[in-house]
C-alpha positions in Angstrom: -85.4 -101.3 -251.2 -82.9 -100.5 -248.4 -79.7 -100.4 -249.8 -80.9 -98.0 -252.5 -80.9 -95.6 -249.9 -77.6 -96.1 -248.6 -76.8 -96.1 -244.9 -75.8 -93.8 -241.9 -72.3 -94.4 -240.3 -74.1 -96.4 -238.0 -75.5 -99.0 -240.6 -78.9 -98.3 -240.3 -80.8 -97.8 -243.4 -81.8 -94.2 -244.9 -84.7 -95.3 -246.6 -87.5 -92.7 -245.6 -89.5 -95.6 -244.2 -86.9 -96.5 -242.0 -85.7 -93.1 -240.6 -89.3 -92.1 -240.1 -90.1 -95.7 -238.1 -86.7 -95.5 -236.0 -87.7 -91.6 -235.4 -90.9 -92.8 -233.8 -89.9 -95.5 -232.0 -87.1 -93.0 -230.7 -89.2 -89.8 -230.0 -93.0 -91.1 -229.8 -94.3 -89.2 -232.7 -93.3 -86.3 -235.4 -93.5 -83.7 -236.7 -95.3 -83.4 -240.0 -92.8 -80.6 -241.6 -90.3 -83.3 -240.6 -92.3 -86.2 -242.4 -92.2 -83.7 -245.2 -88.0 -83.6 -244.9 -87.9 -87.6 -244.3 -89.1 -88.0 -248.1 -86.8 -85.4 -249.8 -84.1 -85.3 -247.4 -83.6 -88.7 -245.0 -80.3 -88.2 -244.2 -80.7 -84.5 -242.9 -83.6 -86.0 -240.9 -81.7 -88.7 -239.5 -79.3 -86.5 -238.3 -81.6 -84.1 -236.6 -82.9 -86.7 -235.0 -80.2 -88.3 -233.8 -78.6 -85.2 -232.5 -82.0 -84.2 -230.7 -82.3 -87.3 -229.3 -79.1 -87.3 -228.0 -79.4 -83.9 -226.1 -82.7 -84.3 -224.7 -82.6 -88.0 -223.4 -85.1 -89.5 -226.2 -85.5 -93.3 -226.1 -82.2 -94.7 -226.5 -80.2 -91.9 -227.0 -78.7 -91.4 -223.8 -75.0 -91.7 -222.9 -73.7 -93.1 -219.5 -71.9 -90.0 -218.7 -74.6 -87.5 -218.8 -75.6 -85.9 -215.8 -78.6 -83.3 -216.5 -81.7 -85.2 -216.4 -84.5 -85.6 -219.2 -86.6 -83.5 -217.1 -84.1 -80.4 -216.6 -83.3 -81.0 -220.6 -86.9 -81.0 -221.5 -87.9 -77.9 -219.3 -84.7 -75.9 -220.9 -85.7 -76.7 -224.8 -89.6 -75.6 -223.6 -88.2 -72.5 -222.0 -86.0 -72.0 -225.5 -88.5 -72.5 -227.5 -90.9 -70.6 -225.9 -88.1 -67.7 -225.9 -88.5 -67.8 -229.5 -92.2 -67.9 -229.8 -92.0 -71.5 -231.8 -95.7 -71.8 -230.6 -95.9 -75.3 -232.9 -93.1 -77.4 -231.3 -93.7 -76.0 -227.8 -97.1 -77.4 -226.9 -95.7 -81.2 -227.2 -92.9 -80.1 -224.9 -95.3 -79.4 -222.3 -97.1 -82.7 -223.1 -93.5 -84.4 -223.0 -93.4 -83.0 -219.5 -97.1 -83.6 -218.0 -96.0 -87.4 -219.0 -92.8 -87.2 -216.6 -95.2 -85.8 -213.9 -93.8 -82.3 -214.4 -96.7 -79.4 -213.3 -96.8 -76.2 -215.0 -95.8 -74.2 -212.0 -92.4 -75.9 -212.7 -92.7 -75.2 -216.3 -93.2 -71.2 -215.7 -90.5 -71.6 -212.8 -87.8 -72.8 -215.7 -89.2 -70.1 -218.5 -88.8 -67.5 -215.7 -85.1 -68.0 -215.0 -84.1 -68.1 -218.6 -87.0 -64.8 -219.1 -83.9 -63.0 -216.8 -82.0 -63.1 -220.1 -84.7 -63.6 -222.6 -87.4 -61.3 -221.7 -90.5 -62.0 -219.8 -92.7 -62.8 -223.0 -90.7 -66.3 -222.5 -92.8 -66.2 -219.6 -96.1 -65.9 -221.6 -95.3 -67.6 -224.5 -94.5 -71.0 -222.2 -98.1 -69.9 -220.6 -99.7 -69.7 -224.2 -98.2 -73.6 -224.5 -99.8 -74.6 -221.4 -103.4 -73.7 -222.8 -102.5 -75.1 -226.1 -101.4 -78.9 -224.7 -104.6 -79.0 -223.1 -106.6 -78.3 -225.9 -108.2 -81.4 -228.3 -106.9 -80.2 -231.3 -103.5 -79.8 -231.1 -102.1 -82.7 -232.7 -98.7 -83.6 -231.7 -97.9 -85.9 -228.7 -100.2 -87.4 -226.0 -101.8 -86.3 -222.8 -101.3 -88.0 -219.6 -104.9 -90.7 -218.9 -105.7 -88.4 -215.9 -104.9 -85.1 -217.6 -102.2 -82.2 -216.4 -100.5 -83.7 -213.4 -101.4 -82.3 -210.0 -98.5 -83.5 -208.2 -95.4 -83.4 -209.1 -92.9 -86.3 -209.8 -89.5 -85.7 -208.4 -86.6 -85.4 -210.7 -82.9 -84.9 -209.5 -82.2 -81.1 -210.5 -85.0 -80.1 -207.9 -82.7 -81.0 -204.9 -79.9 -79.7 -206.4 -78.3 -75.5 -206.3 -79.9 -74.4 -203.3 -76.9 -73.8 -201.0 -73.4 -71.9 -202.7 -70.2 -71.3 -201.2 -70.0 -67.5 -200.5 -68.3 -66.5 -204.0 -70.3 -64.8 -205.2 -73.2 -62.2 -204.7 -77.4 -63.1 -204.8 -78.7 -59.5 -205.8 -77.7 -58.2 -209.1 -77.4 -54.5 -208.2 -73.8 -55.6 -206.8 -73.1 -56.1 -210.2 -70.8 -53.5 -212.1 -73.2 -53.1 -214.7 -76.3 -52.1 -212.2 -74.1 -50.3 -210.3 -73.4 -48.0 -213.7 -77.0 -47.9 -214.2 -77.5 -46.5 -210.3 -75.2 -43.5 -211.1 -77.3 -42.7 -213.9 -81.3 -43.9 -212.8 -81.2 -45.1 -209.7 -85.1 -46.4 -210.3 -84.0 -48.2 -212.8 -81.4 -50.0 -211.7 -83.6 -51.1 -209.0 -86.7 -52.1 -210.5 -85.0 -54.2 -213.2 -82.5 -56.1 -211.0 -85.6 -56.7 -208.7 -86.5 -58.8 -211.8 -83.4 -60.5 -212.0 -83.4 -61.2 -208.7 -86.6 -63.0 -209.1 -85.9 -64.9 -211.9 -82.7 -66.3 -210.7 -82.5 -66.1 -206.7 -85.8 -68.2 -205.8 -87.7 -68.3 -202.3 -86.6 -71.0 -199.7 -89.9 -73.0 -201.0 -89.2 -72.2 -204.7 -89.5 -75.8 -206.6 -86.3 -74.6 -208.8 -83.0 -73.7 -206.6 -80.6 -71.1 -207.8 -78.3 -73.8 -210.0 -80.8 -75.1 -212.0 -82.4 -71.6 -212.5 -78.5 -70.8 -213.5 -78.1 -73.2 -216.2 -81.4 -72.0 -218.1 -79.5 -68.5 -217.8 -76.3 -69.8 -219.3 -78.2 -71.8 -222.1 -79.8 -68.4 -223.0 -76.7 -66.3 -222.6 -74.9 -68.8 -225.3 -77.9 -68.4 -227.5 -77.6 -65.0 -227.9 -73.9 -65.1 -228.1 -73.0 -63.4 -225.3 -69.4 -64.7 -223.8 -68.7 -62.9 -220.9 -72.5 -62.1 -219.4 -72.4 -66.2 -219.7 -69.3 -65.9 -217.7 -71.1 -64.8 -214.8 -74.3 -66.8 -214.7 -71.5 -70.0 -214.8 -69.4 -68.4 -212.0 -72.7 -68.0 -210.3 -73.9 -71.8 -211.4 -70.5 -72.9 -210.1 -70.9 -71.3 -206.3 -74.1 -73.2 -206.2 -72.8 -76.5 -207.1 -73.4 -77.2 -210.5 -70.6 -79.1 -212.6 -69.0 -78.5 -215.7 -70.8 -81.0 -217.2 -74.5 -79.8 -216.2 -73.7 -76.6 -217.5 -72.1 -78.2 -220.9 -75.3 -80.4 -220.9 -77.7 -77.3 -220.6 -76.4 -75.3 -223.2 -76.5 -78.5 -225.4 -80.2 -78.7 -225.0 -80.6 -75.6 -227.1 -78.7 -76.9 -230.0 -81.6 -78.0 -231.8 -82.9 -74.3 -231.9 -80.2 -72.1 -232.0 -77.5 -74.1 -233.8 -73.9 -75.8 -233.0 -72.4 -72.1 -232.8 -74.2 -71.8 -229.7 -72.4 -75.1 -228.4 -69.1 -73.5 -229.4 -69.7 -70.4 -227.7 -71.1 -72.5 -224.5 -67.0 -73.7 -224.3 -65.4 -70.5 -224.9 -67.6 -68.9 -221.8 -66.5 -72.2 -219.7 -62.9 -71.9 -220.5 -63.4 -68.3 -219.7 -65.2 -68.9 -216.7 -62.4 -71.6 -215.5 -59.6 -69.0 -216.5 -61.3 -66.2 -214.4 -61.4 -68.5 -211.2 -58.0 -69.6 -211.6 
């Protein structure tokens, strides 16, 4: 039954029975448009997940020389997602996170960093997912025996970002952009880089630092293709710590929704970035 199938490169059988059991075990549960592609299309499924489980840390898919935790991953592919009102998928994120002992004031923490590049309905649209994970009927995923966590479980990016070396400014106005806008509407330069500000430099008792906040920016930036405005959030990511890889890692995590382009386009603002410092 098996070999009929034929098998990945890694030996494993493409059967649909077998890619939707290995999926499972991997991930916890499915989809059901992605039970749908596991009968006409296994190897397409296999792939996905594979690839999904690779850059988001699912159950035996992580490699020993990644750095971003499966907490940062899972709180950039929510705040993704939620950027592009995927209300289906975005509710089990949530539940993903209540399960690592994440609270929901983390959760609109994340989707307001990355609503600096994406808009504030990211904002909303991660609040919408909130109320929808803690309804009955959605389907997909598992709440937590005690319900939405109260407290929340540490994970390693929230001690990370919060100090940076002096490189580079914390108010956006100081940026040539904002400063353009000031010799045209000074009121509007203000009141949006207020927002900015916000979003991306947090309070001393913020739960999400400056870095982490940073590589939700970039993640966004690459999603929408734009090079050099991801130039500065990494510069910016950079003064506050983060590493090459984290930021690599981060834009990874939105692979699943915005395609490999926006991997490729993740590089050519690093090299960019690393060309501008030397």
């Amino acid at each position: 039954m098996s070999q009929e199938h034929g098998v990945n490169d890694e030996g494993e059988s493409l059967h649909p029975d077998e890619v939707l059991a290995r999926a499972i075990a991997r991930r916890g549960d499915i989809f059901d448009q992605f039970k749908l592609l596991i009968r006409e299309s296994a190897p397409t499924y296999d792939l996905i997940s594979k690839t999904a489980g690779y850059v988001h840390h699912y159950v035996g898919q992580t490699g020993s020389s990644q750095q971003l935790s499966g907490v940062m991953r899972e709180l950039i592919a929510l705040s993704m997602l939620a950027a592009k009102a995927e209300h289906g998928f975005t509710p089990n994120h949530v539940r993903r996170l209540y399960n690592h002992g994440v609270t929901n004031a983390v959760m609109l923490e994340a989707a307001t960093a990355m609503a600096a590049v994406t808009g504030w309905t990211t904002v909303a649209h991660t609040a919408t997912a909130i109320l929808t994970a803690n309804t009955p009927d959605y389907p997909f995923g598992s709440m937590p025996p005690d319900g939405e966590p109260k407290v929340l479980q540490p994970f390693a990016e929230l001690a990370q970002g919060r100090e940076q070396d002096g490189s580079v400014s914390d108010d956006a106005r100081d940026q040539e952009e904002y400063k353009f806008i000031a010799e045209i509407d000074p009121d509007l330069a203000r009141v949006v880089a207020r927002w900015v500000n916000h979003c991306l430099t947090p309070k001393a008792d913020s739960r999400l630092g400056a870095g982490p906040r940073e590589l939700l920016a970039i993640a966004a930036a690459c999603a929408r293709g734009e090079v050099d405005l991801a130039v500065q959030h990494i510069r910016r990511a950079y003064a506050y710590g983060m590493t090459p890889t984290q930021v690599l890692e981060a834009v990874s995590c939105v692979v699943p929704m915005t395609g490999s382009m926006t991997l490729k386009i993740g590089v050519r603002a690093m090299r960019a970035a690393a060309e501008t410092a030397a």
